[in-house]
N, C-alpha and C positions, 0 to 999 in steps of 0.2 A: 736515764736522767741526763739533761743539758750538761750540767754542771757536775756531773758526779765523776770523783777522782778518775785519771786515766795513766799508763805507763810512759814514760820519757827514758831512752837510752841515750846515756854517756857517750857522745861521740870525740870530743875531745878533750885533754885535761893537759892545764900547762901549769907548773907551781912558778909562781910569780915572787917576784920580792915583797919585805912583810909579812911571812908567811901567810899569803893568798893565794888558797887555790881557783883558778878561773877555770869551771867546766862550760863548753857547749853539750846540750842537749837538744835534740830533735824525737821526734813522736815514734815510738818504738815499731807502728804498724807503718809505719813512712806513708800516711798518713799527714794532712798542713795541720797545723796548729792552729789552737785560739789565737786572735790577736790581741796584744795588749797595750796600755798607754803607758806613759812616761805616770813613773811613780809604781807602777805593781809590782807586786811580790808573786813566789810562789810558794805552795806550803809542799817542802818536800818530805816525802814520810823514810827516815833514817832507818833499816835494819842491819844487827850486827849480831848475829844469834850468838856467835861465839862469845860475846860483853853481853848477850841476854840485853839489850837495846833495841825497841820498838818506840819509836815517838816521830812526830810531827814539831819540824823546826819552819819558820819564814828566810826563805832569802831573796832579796829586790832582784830583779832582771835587770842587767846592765846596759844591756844591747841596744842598738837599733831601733827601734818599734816598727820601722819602714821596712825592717829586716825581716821577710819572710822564712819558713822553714828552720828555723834555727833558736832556741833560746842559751841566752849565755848568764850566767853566773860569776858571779867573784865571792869568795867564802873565807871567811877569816880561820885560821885554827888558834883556836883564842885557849888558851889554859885556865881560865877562868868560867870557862862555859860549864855549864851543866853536860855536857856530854855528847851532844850532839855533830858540833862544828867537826870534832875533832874522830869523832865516828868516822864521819863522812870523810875527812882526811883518810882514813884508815883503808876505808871499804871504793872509794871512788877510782872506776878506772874505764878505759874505753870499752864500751860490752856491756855494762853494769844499765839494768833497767831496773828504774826506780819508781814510785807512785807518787802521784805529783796533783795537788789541786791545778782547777786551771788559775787562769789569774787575776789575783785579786788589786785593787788600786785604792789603800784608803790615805795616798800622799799625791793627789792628781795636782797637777800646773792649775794655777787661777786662768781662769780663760779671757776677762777683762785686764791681765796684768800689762802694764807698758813697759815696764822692766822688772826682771828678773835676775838676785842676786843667788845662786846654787854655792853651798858650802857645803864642802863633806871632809869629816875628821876620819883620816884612818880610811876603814870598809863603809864608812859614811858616804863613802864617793860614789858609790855604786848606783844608787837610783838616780844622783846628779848628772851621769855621764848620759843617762838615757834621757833627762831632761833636756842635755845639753841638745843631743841629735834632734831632740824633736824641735826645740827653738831655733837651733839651728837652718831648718828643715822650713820653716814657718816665718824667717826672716826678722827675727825676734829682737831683742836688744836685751843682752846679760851676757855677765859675768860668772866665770867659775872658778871660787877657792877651794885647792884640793890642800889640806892641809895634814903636814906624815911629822914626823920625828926627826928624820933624816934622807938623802935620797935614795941609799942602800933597804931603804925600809918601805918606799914609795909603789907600788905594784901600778901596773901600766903605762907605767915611764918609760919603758920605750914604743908605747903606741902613741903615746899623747902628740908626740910632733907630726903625726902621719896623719891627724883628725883634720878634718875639713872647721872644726872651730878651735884650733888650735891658737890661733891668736886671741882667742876670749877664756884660757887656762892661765890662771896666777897658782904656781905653783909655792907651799909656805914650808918650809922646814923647822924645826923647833932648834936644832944645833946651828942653824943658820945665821947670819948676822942680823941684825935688829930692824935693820931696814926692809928685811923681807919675811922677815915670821909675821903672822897673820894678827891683825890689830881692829876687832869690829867696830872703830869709832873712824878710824883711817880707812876703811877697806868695805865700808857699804856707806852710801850714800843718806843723803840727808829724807829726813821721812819725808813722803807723799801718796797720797791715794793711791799712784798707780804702780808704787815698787813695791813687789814682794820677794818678803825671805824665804828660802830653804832652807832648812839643818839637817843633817844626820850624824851620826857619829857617837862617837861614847857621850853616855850619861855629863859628866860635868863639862864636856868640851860645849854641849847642847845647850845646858843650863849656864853656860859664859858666855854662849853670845845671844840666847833669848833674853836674858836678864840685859847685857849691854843694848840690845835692840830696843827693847822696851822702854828702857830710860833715855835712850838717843831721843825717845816718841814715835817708835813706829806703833802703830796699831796691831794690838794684839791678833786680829782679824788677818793682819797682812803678813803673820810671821807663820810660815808651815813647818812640822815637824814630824819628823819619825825616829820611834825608838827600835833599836836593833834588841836593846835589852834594860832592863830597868832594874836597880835596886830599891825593894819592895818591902813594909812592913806589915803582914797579913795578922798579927796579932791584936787580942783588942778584948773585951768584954761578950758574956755570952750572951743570944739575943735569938730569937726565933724566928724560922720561915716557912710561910704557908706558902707550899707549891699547888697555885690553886686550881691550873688545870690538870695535875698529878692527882690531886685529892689528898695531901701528904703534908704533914708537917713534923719539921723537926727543931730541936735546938741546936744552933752553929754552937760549939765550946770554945773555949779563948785559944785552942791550938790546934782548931782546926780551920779549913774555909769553910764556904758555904760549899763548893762544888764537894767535898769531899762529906760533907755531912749530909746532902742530899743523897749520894754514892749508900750511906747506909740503908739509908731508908728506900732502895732500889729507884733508883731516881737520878738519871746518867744525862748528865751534861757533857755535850763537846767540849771540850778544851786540846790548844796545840800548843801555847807558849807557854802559858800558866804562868806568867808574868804581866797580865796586864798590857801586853803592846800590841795584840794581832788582832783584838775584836770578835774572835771565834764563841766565844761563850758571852756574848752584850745580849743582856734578857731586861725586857718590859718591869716595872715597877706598879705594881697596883695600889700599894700603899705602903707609907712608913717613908723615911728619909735614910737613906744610902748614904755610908762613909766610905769616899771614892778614893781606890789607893791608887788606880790604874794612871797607864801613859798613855791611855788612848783617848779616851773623849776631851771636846773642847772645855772649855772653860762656860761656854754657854751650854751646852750638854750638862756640865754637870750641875749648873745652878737651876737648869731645867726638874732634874730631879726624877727622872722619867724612865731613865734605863741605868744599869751597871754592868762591870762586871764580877758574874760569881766567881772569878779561880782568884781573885785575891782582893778585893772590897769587902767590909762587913756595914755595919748599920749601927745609925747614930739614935736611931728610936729603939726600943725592945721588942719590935715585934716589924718585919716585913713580911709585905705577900708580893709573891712574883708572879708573871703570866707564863707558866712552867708547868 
């Protein structure tokens, strides 16, 4: 299969400030790589047999895109993760081959855009740095706020001055003085067709400057986003699902999901985030109306009504059929 997982080795690993670890990897049979754009992730599959840890986590490619043989990472070791980040903190070292989707892009650059504002909070920076190279690269007009706590907390700070778009970096500190901490009414430009936003970054830093965007008037259309992680409420009322290409139905209960109540009735959906923000489990709607918890479809997606996802959406009707 084209696209079916393949091995990536660890060739180098630097712990950066913020505690971020920055691994490169290259293709284990030294072998060239997929290429990728500005905006993809990869989905790396975590094992830690000794923590009994088997799972599939996203993390955006930083790098280059022009940059052949070589994929780079930036990894947060977050203590608030579910497990994985910080796995991978444990288990990652030069030598270490991992299994690795190729790569996926559901945060791609507008290709009509005239300007481009990239903001990244924290490990939010990470796909903005590979937007950066590629506008960069294409002669483009944008700006990039890298927004940290402090600069002991700032990881890449000391590459930032060596980048070839180093003078389109506004770096934002939070301990910093007022005039340089980051202000989305001061610090993106006034709405028009042809700017668009970037977000990434923890959950409320995203939802303070989509919510400020929004009301500046940019268009909803022109504001991009990706979630590293989402806090999710999967509970809700019980309600039924005919898996109609399975031939299978069951009742979701108010504590479980759907993906997990299909699981009984032998009926295995993909899932890697199991939060709503990777797209892995987006399944067809044949009927019934979807109660959308996820971070990943649009706004027009989900007024559409068309698709969800099963690892943590339930249903506003009592009865859905999926194409499953």
């Amino acid at each position: 299969m084209a696209n079916a997982p393949f091995q990536l080795k660890i060739t180098d690993r630097h712990d950066d400030r913020g505690n971020i670890m920055r691994l490169t990897l290259a293709a284990a049979d030294g072998s060239s790589l997929p290429p990728f754009d500005a905006g993809s992730h990869l989905d790396i599959r975590i094992q830690d047999r000794a923590q009994g840890i088997d799972l599939w986590r996203q993390y955006s490619l930083c790098g280059d895109p022009s940059e052949h043989g070589v994929y780079r990472l930036g990894i947060l070791n977050d203590p608030a993760s579910r497990g994985g980040s910080q796995a991978l903190h444990r288990i990652a070292q030069p030598g270490l081959v991992v299994e690795a989707s190729h790569p996926r892009n559901h945060f791609p650059l507008a290709p009509d855009a005239r300007r481009s504002i990239l903001i990244g909070g924290g490990i939010g920076v990470t796909p903005m740095i590979a937007m950066a190279w590629t506008l960069e690269a294409k002669g483009s007009d944008f700006i990039l706020h890298y927004c940290t706590r402090d600069p002991e907390r700032t990881a890449f700070l000391s590459d930032l001055q060596g980048w070839s778009f180093a003078s389109k970096i506004r770096c934002h500190h939070d301990n910093g003085p007022d005039t340089q901490r980051f202000d989305v009414l001061r610090d993106i430009p006034e709405p028009d067709g042809g700017t668009h936003i970037y977000v990434c970054g923890p959950q409320g830093f995203m939802d303070m400057v989509i919510d400020a965007a929004q009301n500046a008037g940019h268009a909803n259309e022109n504001i991009h986003r990706e979630y590293f992680s989402a806090d999710i409420d999967t509970s809700g009322g019980a309600f039924e699902v005919v898996a109609q290409t399975s031939g299978v139905t069951v009742e979701v209960g108010a504590d479980e999901t759907i993906v997990k109540a299909l699981a009984r009735v032998g009926v295995k959906v993909e899932v890697k985030c199991e939060e709503g923000i990777c797209g892995t489990c987006l399944t067809d709607i044949i009927e019934g109306l979807p109660d959308h918890r996820d971070a990943f479809l649009t706004e027009d997606e989900r007024q559409d009504g068309t698709v969800m996802m099963l690892c943590c959406s339930r249903a506003k009707t009592s009865r859905l059929v999926l194409d499953i």
